[in-house]
Steps between C-alpha positions, in 0.01 A plus 500: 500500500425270187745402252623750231376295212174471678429868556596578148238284355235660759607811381489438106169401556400743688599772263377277212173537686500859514568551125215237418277709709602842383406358166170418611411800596592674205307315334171515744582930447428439176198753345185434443385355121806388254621207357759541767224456817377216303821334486586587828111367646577171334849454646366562826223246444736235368745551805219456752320220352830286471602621850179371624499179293907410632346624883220260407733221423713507778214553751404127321786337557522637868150396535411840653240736434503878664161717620479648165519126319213409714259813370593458163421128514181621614417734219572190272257265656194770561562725136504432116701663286280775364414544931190282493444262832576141435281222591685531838433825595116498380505206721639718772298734437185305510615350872562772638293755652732728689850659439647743734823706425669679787766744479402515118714849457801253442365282265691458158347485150613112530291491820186684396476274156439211780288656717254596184530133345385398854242724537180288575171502262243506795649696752688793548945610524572727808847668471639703808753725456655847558718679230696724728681179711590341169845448563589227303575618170851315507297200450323628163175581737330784283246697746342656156340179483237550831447843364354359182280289707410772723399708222304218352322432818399874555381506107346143487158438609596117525788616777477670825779702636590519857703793598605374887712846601347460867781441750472427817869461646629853467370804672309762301819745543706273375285372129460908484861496463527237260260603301645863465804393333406225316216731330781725391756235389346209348325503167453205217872652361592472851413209705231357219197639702346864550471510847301790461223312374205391729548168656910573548515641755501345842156616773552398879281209576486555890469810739764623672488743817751779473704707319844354418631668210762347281858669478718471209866621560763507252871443677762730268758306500743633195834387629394120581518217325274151545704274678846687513606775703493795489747808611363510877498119479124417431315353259152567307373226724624612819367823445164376439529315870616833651235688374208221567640411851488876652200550308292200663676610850385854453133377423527273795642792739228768417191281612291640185540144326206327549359167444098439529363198636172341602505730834641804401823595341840442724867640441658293233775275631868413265295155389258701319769609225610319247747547213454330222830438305597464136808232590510306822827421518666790411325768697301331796843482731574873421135622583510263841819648632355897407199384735701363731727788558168698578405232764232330259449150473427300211441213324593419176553094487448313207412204398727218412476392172458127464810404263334174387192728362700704285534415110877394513400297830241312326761427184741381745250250658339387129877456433573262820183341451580370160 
């Protein structure tokens, strides 16, 4: 282990660290109005502006700059101080004639400033996006924003919204599904979009031959615990591979699984399932030995990741290259 003097300094400043914090959020619980929120709103404000100035001197004398440096700096160039364009951006602006946005549900405020100071004079801004696979939210993305501009577009007479809900990779059985529970669980306090409204909700794009309803089973599992085991020795996830394993068997056994095709329809066959998993590495080897042990074969290989691709490959090769 590390020296004694060592881990008592780690440890003093860890529990200085908690205290400091502890006081920080007493003061953040703070009510509403009073001289105390004032005083409390200014300390905050004080704190983060010299945090970010000391950040912003170090980062100078490192000669570094991070992602959100880089969209900052380009607020600066492109906006005045009371939010006007500078002679850059109207430049910009004038040059340009298109600007397309995709994935625009995780934009930032930071982001979308840009995007409108870049907005071209004679032309037109096309922003794709879809609220309900926002996902990045850990990154400040704020999925409010493409309902503002959805809102404008379907109010504006100088916008034109484009509701594209048609999908054409999923079965009609299985959107039905989808859209049956999402109708009932997300709302704009849940999920930021009513998915009740028209345009949500997601239409089958191509015809399919058949009737394959969609199953939803629910695997009671009181006693288990994810990833430990249980008293009969089995976990959550090895229950789940039971239970899919004889189920896909049993469907293969009775013959009344079906798959259409050009010709006809034929019996389905083991490489027509597939189970889509939330961790690879966890639970793929304990759903491959549950199909195994019921004389199924599958596949489950993945990928190798290229080690030179990833972000602390690529700061190990900047590093040797310097």
């Amino acid at each position: 282990g590390a020296p004694e003097h060592i881990m008592s300094f780690a440890k003093a400043a860890r529990d200085n660290f908690k205290e400091t914090l502890a006081d920080i959020k007493k003061l953040l619980s703070l009510p509403d109005g009073g001289e105390e929120t004032d005083i409390a709103e200014r300390c905050l404000c004080t704190l983060v502006l010299r945090y970010s100035g000391n950040l912003r001197q170090e980062k100078n004398r490192a000669e570094v700059v991070d992602f959100s440096d880089l969209e900052h700096f380009a607020v600066r160039l492109l906006s005045n101080d009371d939010g006007s364009g500078t002679p850059l951006s109207e430049e910009l602006r004038s040059y340009l004639c298109e600007l397309m946005v995709d994935e625009y549900q995780d934009s930032n405020r930071v982001q979308d400033t840009i995007f409108n100071l870049l907005s071209p004079y004679e032309g037109s801004a096309f922003f794709v996006g879809d609220i309900k696979q926002s996902i990045y939210r850990f990154r400040k993305a704020d999925p409010r924003i493409f309902a503002e501009k959805c809102r404008m577009a379907q109010s504006s007479p100088d916008c034109e919204y484009i509701a594209m809900n048609t999908n054409f990779r999923s079965r009609r059985e299985v959107l039905e599904v989808c859209n049956y529970f999402f109708e009932r669980s997300m709302s704009e306090g849940f999920g930021d979009v009513n998915y009740a409204e028209p345009g949500q909700g997601l239409d089958a794009g191509r015809a399919s031959d058949g009737n394959l309803p969609s199953e939803l089973c629910l695997l009671d599992t009181p006693s288990l615990k994810q990833g430990s085991d249980s008293e009969d020795g089995i976990s959550t996830a090895e229950a789940e591979a039971e239970f899919v394993a004889s189920r896909i068997r049993d469907m293969l056994a009775s013959h009344a699984c079906t798959v259409p095709e050009k010709d006809g329809a034929r019996r389905a066959r083991a490489s027509d399932f597939a189970i889509l998993l939330s961790s690879y590495k966890g639970k793929a080897p304990i759903f491959q030995k549950a199909l195994a042990a019921r004389g199924l074969d599958s596949d489950a290989e993945r990928e190798q990741e290229d080690p030179f691709g990833s972000v602390e490959g690529s700061i190990i090769i900047s590093l040797l290259r310097i």
